[in-house]
Every structure is written in structure tokens, then in C-alpha cells.
N, C-alpha and C positions, 0 to 999 in steps of 0.2 A: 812796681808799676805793672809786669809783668805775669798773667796767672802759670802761662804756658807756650813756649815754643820748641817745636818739633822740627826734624827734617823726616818728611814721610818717604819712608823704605819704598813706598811706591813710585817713588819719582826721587832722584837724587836733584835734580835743578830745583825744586817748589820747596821752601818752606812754611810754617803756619805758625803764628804767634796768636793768644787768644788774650785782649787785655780786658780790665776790668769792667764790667758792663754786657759783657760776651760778645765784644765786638771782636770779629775775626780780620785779621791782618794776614793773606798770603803771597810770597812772593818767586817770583822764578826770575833765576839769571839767566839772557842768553846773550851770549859770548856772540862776538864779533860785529855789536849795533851801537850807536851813539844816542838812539832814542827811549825814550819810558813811558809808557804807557798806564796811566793808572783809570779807574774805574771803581766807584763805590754800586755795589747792588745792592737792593733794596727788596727784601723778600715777601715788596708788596704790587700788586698789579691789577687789571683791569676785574679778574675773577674776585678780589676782595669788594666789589661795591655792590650796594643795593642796587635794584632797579630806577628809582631816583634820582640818582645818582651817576648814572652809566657814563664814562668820560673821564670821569674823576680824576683817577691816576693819570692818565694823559694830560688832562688838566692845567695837573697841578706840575707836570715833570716841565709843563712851558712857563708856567705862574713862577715857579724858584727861581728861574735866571732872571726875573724883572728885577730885585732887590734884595739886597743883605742890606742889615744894619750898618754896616760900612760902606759899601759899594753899589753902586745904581749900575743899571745893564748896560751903559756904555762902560761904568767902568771896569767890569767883567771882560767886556770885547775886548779894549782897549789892553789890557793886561795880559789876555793871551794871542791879541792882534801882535805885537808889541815882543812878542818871540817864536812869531811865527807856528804858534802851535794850533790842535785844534780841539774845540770842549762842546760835545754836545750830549745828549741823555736818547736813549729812547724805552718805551713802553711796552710791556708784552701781557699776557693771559698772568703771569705769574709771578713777574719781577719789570723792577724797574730799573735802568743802569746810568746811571751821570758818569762821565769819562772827559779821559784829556790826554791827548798825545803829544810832545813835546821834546828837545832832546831833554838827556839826560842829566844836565848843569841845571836843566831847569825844571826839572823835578819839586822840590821845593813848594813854586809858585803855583803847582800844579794842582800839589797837595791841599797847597791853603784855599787854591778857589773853588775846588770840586766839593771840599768839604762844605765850605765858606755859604755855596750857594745847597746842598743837600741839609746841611743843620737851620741854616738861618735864613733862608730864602722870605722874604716876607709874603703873605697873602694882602696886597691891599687891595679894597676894592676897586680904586681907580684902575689898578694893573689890570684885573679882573675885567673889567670893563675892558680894554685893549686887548688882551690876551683873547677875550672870547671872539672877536672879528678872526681872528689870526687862526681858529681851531677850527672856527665855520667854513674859513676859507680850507684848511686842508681837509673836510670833511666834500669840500666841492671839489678838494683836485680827486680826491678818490674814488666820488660819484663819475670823474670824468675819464677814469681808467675803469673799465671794463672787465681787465683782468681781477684788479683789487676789489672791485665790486663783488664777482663773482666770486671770491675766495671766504669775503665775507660771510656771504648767503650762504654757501655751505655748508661753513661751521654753523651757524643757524636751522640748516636743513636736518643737521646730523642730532645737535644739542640743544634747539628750543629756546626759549628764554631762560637757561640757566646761563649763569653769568661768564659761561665759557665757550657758548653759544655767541654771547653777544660781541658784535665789533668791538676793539680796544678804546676806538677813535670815540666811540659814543654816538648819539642820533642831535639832529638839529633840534630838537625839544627839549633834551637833557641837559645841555651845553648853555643852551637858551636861557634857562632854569638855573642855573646853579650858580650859585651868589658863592660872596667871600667866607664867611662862616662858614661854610659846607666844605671848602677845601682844606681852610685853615686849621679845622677839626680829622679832616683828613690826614694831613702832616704830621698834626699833635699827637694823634694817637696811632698812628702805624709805622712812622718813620724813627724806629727807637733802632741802637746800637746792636742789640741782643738779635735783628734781625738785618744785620745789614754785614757785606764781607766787604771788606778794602782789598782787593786785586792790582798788584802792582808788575808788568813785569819788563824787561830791557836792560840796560846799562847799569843795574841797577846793584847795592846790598841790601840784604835783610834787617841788620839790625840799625841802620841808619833810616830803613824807611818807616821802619815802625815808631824811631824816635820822634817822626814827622808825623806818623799820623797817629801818635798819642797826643801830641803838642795840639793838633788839630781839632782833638774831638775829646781831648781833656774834660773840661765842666758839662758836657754830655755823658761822662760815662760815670755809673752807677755800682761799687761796690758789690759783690752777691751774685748779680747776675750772671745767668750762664746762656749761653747763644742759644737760641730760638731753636728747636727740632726740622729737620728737613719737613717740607710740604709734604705731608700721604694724600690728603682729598680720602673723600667717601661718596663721590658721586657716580653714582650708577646710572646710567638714562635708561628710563621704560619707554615703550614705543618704538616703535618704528621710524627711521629718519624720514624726513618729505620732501619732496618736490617742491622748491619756489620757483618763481617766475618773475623780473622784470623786462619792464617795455622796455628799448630803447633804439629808436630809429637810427640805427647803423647799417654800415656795409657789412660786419659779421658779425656772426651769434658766438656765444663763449659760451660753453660747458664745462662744469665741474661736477663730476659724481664719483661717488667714494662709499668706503663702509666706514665702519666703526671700527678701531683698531685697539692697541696696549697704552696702559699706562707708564712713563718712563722706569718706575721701580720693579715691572715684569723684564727681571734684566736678561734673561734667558732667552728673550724674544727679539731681545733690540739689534742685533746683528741680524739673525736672516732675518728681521724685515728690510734692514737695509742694505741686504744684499736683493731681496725679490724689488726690492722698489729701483735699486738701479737695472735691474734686469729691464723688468717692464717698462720704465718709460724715463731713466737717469741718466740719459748721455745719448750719441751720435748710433749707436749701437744697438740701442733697446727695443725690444719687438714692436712696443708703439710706436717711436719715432721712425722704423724700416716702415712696418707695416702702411703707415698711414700718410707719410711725407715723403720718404724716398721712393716707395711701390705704388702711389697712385696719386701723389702730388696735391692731395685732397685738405692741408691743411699746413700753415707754416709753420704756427709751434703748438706742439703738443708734449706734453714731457706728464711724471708721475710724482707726489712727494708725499710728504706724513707729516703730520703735526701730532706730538707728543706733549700731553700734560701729566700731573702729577696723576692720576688715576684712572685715566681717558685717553684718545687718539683718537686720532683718523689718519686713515689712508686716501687720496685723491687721485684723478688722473683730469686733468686742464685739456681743453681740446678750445681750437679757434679757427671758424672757418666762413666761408659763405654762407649764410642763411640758408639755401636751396641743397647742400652740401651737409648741414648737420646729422640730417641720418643716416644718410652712408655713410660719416666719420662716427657718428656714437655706435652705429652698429657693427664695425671692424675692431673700435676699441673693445666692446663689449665680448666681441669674440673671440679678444687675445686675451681677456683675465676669463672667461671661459676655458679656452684653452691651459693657459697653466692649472689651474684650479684641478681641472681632469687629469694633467698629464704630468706637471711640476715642470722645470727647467732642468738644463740637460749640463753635465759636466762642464763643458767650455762655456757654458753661460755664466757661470758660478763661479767660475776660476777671471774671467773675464770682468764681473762684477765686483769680487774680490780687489784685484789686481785695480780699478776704477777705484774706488775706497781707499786703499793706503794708500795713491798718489793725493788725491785729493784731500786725503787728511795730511798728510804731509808738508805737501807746494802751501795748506793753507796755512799752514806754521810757520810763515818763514818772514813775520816781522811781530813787534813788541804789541801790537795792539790784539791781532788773534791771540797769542798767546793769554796773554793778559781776560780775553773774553772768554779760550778755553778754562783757566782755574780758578776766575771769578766763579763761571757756572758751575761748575763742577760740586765746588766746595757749596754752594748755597741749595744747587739739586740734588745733590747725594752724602755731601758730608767727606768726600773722600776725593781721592786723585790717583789717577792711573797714567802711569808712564806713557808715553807712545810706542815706546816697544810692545807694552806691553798690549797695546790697543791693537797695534798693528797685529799683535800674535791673538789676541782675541778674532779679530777678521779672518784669520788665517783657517782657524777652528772650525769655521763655520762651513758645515758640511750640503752638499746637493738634495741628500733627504731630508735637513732641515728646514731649510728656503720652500721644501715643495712642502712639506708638513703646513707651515706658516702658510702657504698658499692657498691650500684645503680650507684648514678653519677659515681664512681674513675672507675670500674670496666669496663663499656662501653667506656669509651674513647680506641682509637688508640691505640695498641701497640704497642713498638720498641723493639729492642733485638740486644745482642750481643752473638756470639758464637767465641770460642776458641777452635780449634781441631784439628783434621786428617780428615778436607775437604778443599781439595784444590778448588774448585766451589761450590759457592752458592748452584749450583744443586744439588750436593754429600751433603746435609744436609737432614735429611729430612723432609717430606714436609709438618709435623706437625709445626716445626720450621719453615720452609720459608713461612709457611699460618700465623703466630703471627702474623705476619707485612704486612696489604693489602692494 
């Protein structure tokens, strides 16, 4: 049954089983929980679809819970209503996750339904017909947050109509458009074993859970095969990122402008950016959040973050304030990544940023479902797993000259930007904002 299990020197808690088909099974024990947490990923996402198509994976991650060949979507609910557990999926640029939380005794039922509905989820078209009201409607809650709007446009502003550019959720025309065939052909051909990890972790053993998730995905798994290669990408954006604009008659304006940043396999880079990114704008502390909330009250939340793909990024920094107030705030923001850029951050910032980082990676380990969402990711973005010591001593590493290095390059690139507000023209922005992007 078994091609291969390990326990990786990189982690003594995580094991990895690889059965046949290449579907990867890994698990980590942690001691002292009555819960388990499992999660199948799925190393397919919004960046795998045509333009046609846009939605698709999001789609279809709500289409699977209408029906198995067994089970109708009350009887889903009902079954993990029924122990108090909880089973939901969500969609990203890169992957897709179905999960379930639950204690531990009931691990089992866990397994059969997460698989139950990721293998055999049907696409009917009646579902399809229902499901698509229900996708329309969270494409209107998101048109009704400002903030998600604006995060969208962004990544838009920065990547164009490459499909990593485009929103997860999809457009109202796409959604509109897309019949049962189109998703069921979706499922059929990207949802294979060789590309998918089973993440288990909590109360749990290794070699009993794997028995459950062979039992599980048995007559899906295919002799020969060996698990899917990690995501590289080869996409390069030409151009310059842009400026968007939407109307939207509110009481504030939202900004988001950023550059282009690393792809997550520039591993050499991924700690000081997230050490300059908690500087500038990750916490109570950060020169944006002093500068611009505490020192002149000009804005309530402002904070900085990064989004990392397989060969792509960005860097951002979110600003929300008055209308009549957005250019004083974009142009203090502006002059605090000015500032690092020329001068880099200064020892106590660093040590400060650090010290922000290994709590927060920490306090966030400390139940069966993170866990469980750290070595699912891990194992399907990199192929490997690193201790948290060992994470924790990578941060440690991370020196003042480096963060200010990272600063130099990220800092001088192109900006793009998105704005949301009460400017019906470009020009009605002002022209601190319309100068971000030259």
C-alpha cells in the first residue's frame, strides 16, 4: 500500500507517508489537544483558469459540497452538525483547501467526508444553477467592503490580466457564464491525487491516519504515479504596474499602492521582507501606524503586508481615511518608504520586528487547525518542513543590513495603486496619488 514514509530530521513532530498515486499523506502530533484537524489541498487555484473561465476554482470549491453520490448537502451538514465539528474549504491564487475540525474520536468521519465531498462531489447543473446566486451574492458582499475591493484592484494594478492579477472570486460575467461542463471538466482534470497533500494534525497517529486516508481515496489512487513537482511559475510581468480607480460614494477613500516584490522560492529574501514589512506598517509600533494614526490622527487603520506567489509578489501598504485627508495620508506614507529606502531601519527596529515574528508565529501554533494549515502548505509550496525552531532561528539570522538591502531594491521599483472613493476622474484624486504611478 505504502510507496514511502518518513519522519523528516527537519521536524521530529511531522511525518510524511507518500501512497500510491503520489498522494502525499502528512502528519504532526501535538501533545496536549483532544482535537484533529484534517485538510486536503489541492495544488489547484484561481491562477490555473483561462480568462473564460475566471471563478472556476472558487466555483467549484462551493459546487462539491452540494453532493456526493452518497450524501446531499444536508447530509454533509448534518453529519458534521451532528459532532459539533466544523468543514469548510477556501480558494487562493494557487491552491485550494477543504478541511474539518473535530475532536479527535471523530477523526474518522472527518476523513470520509472531506474526502467524500473533494473526490466525488457531483457537478449537477441544478446545483450549478443555485450555487451561482450564492457566488453573485459574495461577489456583492465584496463589492461592499472597500477594503476587499481595494486589495483586489491592486493585485490587478501591479499584474494585469494575468491570471494572478485577476480576483479569486471571478467577475459577474464569468460566474454568469459558466455552465456545468465547464466546472465538471475542471474537477476531472486537475483534482488528481498526485497533486493533492492530506494534512492531518492534533490528537492524532500517523500510521492509523494514513490507514484512513488510503481507505478513503483507494479506487482514486493510480499505481506509478509520483506526486506533482512543487509550483515554479515562469511569469515575469513587463510593464509598469497602474493606477485604477473606482467610484464609490462613501465617507472614505481607501488606498492601496505597492511594488512588485519576490517570488516565494527567493528564500533568501523571505525573512527580511518580513522583517521590513513588520517594521513599516505590522503592528502598533510600525513607522506607518506612529506616523500616520498615533502623530496626526489622520487615519484609523493603516498597516503594510505582502502577497507571495510561486514566482511573483507584492508588497502593499492599505491606507483609510477622509476623502479630503487622502493626500496628507498618502503623502506621509510615501515619505516613510522614502525614508527607509535612503536610510534602511535601525537596530531596535529589527530586533523589535524580529522579537513581533517569533511571537506571532508561535501564539499562532497553538491549536490543531494552524498546525495542520502550516504542513499542509509547506509540503505542497516547497516539498519540505522546517521545524519551528528552526524557523524561529532563521528570523533570529536576520540581520539590520539585510532588511535595509531588501529595502533599496523593493523600495525603488514602479509603483501601482488602487483607489476607492468619491472621485469620479482620475483627475479629482489627488495628485500625490496620481504621481505614485509614473
Amino acid at each position: 500500500m505504502i510507496t514511502k514514509t518518513e519522519a523528516l530530521p527537519a521536524d521530529a513532530g511531522v511525518r510524511r507517508t507518500v501512497l500510491p498515486g503520489g498522494l502525499r499523506v502528512v502528519t504532526e502530533h501535538v501533545p496536549g489537544v483532544r482535537s484533529a484537524s484534517i485538510g486536503v489541498w489541492v495544488g489547484v487555484g484561481s491562477r490555473d483558469e483561462g480568462p473564460t473561465v475566471a471563478g472556476a476554482a472558487h466555483f467549484l470549491e462551493h459546487l462539491l459540497f452540494k453532493a456526493t453520490p452518497t450524501r446531499s448537502a444536508l447530509d454533509i451538514a448534518e453529519a458534521m452538525d451532528s459532532v459539533g465539528g466544523e468543514l469548510n474549504a477556501f480558494t487562493a491564487k494557487e491552491q485550494t483547501c477543504y478541511y474539518a475540525h473535530v475532536i479527535d474520536e471523530d477523526l474518522p468521519l472527518a476523513v470520509d467526508l472531506v474526502s467524500d465531498v473533494v473526490l466525488r462531489g457531483l457537478c449537477r447543473a441544478e446545483d450549478v444553477s443555485v450555487e451561482r446566486q450564492v457566488v453573485l451574492e459574495e461577489i456583492s458582499m465584496r463589492d461592499d467592503d472597500p477594503e476587499d475591493t481595494v486589495g483586489d484592484m491592486f493585485l490587478t494594478a501591479m499584474f494585469g490580466d494575468h491570471p494572478v492579477g485577476r480576483p479569486v472570486i471571478g467577475s459577474i460575467e464569468t460566474i454568469e457564464a459558466m455552465q456545468a461542463h465547464q466546472l465538471r471538466s475542471f474537477h476531472q482534470r486537475r483534482y488528481r491525487p498526485d497533486r493533492m497533500v492530506v494534512a492531518v494534525a492534533g490528537n492524532i497517529e500517523h500510521e492509523h491516519t494514513v490507514e484512513l486516508v488510503h481507505r478513503a481515496f483507494a479506487p482514486h489512487l493510480e499505481a506509478g504515479r509520483e506526486p506533482a513537482p512543487r509550483r515554479e511559475g515562469k511569469f515575469r510581468p513587463r510593464g509598469n504596474p497602474e493606477l485604477l480607480r473606482m467610484y464609490r460614494d462613501s465617507e472614505q477613500a481607501h488606498l492601496v499602492f505597492g511594488t512588485r516584490a519576490f517570488g516565494r522560492h527567493e528564500g533568501e529574501k523571505r525573512w527580511p521582507l518580513s522583517v521590513l514589512n513588520t517594521v513599516l506598517g505590522g503592528g502598533l509600533s510600525s513607522r506607518l501606524f506612529q506616523r500616520i494614526r498615533e502623530e496626526r490622527g489622520l487615519a484609523y487603520s493603516v498597516y503594510s503586508s505582502v502577497d507571495t506567489f510561486a514566482d511573483t509578489g507584492a508588497f502593499s501598504v492599505y491606507l483609510g481615511c477622509q476623502p479630503e485627508n487622502l493626500g496628507k495620508v498618502a503623502t506621509l506614507a510615501r515619505t516613510v518608504l522614502e525614508e527607509v529606502a535612503a536610510n534602511g531601519i535601525s537596530d531596535a527596529e529589527c530586533a523589535r520586528a524580529k522579537g513581533s515574528l517569533r511571537g506571532g508565529l508561535v501564539l499562532g501554533l497553538e491549536d490543531s487547525g494552524s498546525r495542520m494549515n502550516r504542513i499542509g502548505r509547506s509540503e505542497l509550496s516547497y516539498g519540505n518542513h522546517r521545524s519551528v525552531s528552526e524557523t524561529l532561528a532563521r528570523i533570529d539570522e536576520v540581520t539590520t543590513d539585510e532588511v535595509s538591502a531588501i529595502a533599496r531594491t523593493l523600495l525603488s521599483r514602479p509603483f501601482g495603486a488602487a483607489v476607492a472613493g468619491p472621485y469620479r476622474r482620475t483627475r479629482d484624486l489627488p495628485a500625490v496619488v496620481r504621481n505614485l504611478v509614473v
